[in-house]
N, C-alpha and C positions, 0 to 999 in steps of 0.2 A: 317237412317237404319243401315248404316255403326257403327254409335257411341252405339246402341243398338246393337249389334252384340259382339261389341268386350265388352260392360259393361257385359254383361248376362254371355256370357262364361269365364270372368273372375272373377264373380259372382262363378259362379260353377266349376271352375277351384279350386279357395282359399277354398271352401267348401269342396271338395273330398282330399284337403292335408290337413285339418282340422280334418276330420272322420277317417285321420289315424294317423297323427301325434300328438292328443291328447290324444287317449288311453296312444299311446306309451311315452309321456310328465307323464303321471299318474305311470304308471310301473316304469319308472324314477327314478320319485321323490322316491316314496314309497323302490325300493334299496339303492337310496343314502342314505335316513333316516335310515334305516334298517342296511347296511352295517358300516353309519358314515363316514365323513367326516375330513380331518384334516386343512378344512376352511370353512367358512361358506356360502362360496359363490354359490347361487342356482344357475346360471349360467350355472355350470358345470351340472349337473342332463342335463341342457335344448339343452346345445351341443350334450351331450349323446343320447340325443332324436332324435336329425335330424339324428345323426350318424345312428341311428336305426335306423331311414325313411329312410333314404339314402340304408342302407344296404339293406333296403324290398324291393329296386328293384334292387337288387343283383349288387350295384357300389363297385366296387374295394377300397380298402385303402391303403395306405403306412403309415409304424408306423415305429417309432421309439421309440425301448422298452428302458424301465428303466433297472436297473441303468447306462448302461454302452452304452445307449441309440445304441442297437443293430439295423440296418435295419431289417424289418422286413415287410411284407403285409400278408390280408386278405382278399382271393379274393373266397375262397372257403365258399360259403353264403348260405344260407337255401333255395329251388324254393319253399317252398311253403307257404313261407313269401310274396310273391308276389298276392295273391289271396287276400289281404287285399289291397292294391292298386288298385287290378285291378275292385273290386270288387265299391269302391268310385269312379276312373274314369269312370269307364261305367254310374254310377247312376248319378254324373254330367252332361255327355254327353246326357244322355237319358231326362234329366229335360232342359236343352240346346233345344237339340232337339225340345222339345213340348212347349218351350215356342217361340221359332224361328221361329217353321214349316219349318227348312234347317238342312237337315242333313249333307251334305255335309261343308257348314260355322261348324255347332256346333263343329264336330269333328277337323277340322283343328284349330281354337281357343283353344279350349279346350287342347287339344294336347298341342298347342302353349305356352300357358299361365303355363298349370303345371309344361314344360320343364323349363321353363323360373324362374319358381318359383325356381324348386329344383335346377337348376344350382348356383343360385344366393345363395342359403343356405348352398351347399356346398361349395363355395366362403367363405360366412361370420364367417362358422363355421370349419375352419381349424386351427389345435393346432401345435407348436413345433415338439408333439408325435404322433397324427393323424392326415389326410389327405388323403381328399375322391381322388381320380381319377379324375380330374375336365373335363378334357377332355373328360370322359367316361359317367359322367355324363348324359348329354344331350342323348349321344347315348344308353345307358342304359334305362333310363326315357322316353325318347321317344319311344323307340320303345314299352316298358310296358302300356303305354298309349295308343299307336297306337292299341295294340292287343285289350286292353281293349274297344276300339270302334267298333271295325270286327264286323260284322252281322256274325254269323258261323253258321246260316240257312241260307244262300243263299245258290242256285242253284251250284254256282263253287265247293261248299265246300262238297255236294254228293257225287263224285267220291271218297272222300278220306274216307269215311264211317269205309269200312269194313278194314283200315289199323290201322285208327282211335278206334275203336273197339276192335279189335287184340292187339294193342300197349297197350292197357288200361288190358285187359286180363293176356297179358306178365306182365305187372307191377303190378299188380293182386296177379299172381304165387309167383313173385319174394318175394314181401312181407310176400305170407305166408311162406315158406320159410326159410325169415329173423325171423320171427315170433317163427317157430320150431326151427330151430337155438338158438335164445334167449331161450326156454324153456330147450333148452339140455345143455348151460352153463349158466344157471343158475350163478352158483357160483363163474365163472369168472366174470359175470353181476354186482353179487353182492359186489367184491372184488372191482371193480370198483367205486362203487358207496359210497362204508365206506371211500378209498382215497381221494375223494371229500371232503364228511362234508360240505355241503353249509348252511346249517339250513333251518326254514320250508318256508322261504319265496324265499331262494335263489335256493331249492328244487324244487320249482314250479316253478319257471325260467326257471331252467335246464328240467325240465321236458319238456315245453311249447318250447324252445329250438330243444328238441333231434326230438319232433313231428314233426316241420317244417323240421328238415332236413331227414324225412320219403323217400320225393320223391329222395333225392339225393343219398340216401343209396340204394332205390329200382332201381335205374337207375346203379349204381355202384354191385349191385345183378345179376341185368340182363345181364350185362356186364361178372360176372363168367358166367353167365350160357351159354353164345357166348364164351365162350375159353378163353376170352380176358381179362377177369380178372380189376385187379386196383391195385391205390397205394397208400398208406399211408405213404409217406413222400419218404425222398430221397432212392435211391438205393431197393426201397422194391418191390414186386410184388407177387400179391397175386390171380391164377385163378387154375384151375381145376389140372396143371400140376405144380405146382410152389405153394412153400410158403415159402417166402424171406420176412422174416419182423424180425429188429429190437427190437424194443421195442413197446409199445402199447399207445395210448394217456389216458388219463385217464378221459375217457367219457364212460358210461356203455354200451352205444346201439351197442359198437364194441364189446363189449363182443360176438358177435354172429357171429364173424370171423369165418369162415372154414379152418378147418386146416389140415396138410398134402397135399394129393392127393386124389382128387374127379374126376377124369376122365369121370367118366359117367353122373357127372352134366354137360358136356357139351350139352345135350338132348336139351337145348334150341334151339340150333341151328335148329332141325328139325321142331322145333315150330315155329321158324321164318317163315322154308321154307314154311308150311304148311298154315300159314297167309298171304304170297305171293303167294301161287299159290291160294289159295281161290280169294282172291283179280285180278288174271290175268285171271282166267275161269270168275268172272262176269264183267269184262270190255270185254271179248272175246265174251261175250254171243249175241250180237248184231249186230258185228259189223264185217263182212267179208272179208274186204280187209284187205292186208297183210300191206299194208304199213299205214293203217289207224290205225291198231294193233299196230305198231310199235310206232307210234304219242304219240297213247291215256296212254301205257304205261311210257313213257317216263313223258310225261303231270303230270302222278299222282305222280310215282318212282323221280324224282328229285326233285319236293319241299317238299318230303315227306324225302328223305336223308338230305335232306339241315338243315327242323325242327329237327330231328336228330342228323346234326351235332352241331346245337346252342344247345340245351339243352343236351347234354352231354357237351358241353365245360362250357353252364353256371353249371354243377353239378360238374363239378373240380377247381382245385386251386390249392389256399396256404392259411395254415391257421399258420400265425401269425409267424413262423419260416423256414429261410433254410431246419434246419431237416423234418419238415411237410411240404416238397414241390416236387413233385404236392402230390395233395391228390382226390382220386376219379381215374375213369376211363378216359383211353386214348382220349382224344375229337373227334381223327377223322377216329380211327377204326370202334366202331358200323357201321356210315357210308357208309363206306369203304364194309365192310361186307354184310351190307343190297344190297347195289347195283350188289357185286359181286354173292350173291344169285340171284337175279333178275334176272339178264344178263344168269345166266347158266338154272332160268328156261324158259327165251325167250327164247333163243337155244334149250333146250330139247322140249317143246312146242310148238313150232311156226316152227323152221327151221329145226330141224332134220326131222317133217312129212314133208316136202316141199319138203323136197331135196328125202326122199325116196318116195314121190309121182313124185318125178320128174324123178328119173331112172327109177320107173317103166313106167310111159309114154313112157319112151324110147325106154324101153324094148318091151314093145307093138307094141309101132312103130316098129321095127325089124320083131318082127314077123310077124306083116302084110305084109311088105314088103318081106320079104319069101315067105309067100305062093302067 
């Protein structure tokens, strides 16, 4: 049973890095052909490919650029390259699953075997100029896989409903937004995009590119709209009260930068609060003891900062240069923010009526005792 256990899930382990690292083995080829080579060696195309895979579950690199072979990493990755991974590992896990009838075995193997895979990949396929995070690897990889297995219909995953909801709402706004934004420069868009000159195949790259890093840009939106702003490389800071930028990279989708002072996009913030207190009257709705309120709150508000805080750290970095570093929002402000809302509406909420239903008890009490 044992030896069927581990053949099966590593069966469908090689099968889910197969359904994503083949596409991206095809894209490969088809640039290096495209672009040209100055040796013939396909090899290269087939490094570039795990590099990709590797980067879909947003692992870190260290480069060392030509020609004067400058340090250099690229940790600021697209999240929503990650839905092609996650989307094979679960469909492994789930044919695991029903050929085992143990969920519990399929997902640990599973798991097991794909970390195992991509560690060893990024092992084999490190260059002079590139070099995955070997360390991070696993930690990276695994945890992508691990999510990838979550049942997010259980019973636990309820209470985070309406924050879950909201969050998606927020990011929602944010994008259209970014959206208006791109409509009203236009022409810095397009100034962007003539600097480039990729041709039509390297056009769809970028294109296919700039989409995945949709959620990171709308996480790094959201973030103006909390005050909090972001940053595009060293020394720059760009939110509602500030605009501290340098120079610009020459990616069109930043053409939709905001500029000057927008002070009253800060309005997000009311929309946060308004997602949390929605959120703390239906966890209130049932439940009357004070300190069971305080529990249940707590329960949902800190794995819900925690998600939070990894995905705004997995949405910043460094891309490729000191100059471009960090790039994206503060990792552990949002955070930061979310909980300090929280906290002020448990106190407005919960203890300021306690404490004024407790003088007046008191008060009461007095005068009874007067007369």
């Amino acid at each position: 049973m044992a030896a069927r256990i581990l053949l099966v899930t590593f069966q469908q382990a090689m099968r889910s890095v197969v359904l994503t690292l083949f596409p991206i083995s095809f894209i490969a080829l088809i640039a290096w052909a495209t672009a040209g080579s100055t040796s013939g060696n396909t090899s290269d195309p087939i490094r570039a490919a795990i590099w990709l895979w590797l980067g879909a579950h947003l692992v870190p690199f260290h480069l060392s650029l030509a020609p004067a072979f400058i340090p250099g990493a690229v940790s600021y990755l697209p999240i929503a390259a990650t839905f092609f991974p996650f989307l094979a590992v679960r469909s492994g896990f789930q044919r695991s699953a029903a050929l085992l009838g143990n969920e519990r075995a399929a997902r640990s193997f599973v798991v097991l075997w794909y970390t195992l895979i991509a560690t060893t990949s990024g092992v084999l396929v490190q260059s002079p100029s590139v070099k995955p995070v070997i360390y991070l690897v696993p930690i990276y990889v695994g945890f992508i896989a691990l999510i990838s297995t979550t049942n997010f219909s259980a019973k636990y995953f309820e209470k985070f409903r309406i924050l879950s909801f909201s969050f998606i709402l927020l990011i929602g706004t944010a994008l259209i937004l970014v959206a208006i934004s791109l409509a009203t420069h236009f022409k810095v868009v397009n100034d962007l995009a003539v600097v480039i000159q990729p041709g039509w195949v390297g056009g769809v790259l970028f294109l296919l590119l700039q989409l995945l890093y949709l959620p990171n840009i709308a996480i790094s939106a959201l973030s103006y709209l909390f005050g909090l702003g972001f940053s595009i490389g060293a020394h720059t800071q760009v939110d509602p009260f500030n605009f501290h930028l340098t120079s610009l990279p020459a990616i069109p989708v930043l053409g939709a930068l905001p500029t000057g002072k927008n002070p009253w996009l800060i309005s997000g913030v009311a929309l946060l609060a308004i997602a949390l207190l929605l959120n703390q009257i239906n966890l209130f709705r049932d439940i009357f003891d004070t300190k069971q309120r305080i529990l249940e709150i707590i329960k949902v508000t800190v794995p819900f900062a925690i998600a939070i805080l990894l995905l705004t750290y997995l949405s910043s970095g460094s891309l490729l240069t000191k100059e471009l570093t960090p790039v994206g929002p503060s990792w552990w402000k949002p955070a930061v923010l979310f909980l300090a809302i929280q906290v002020a509406l448990l106190i407005t909420g919960l203890f300021i009526p306690l404490l004024v239903k407790k003088i007046w008890h008191r008060k009461g009490e007095k005068f009874d005792a007067a007369k």
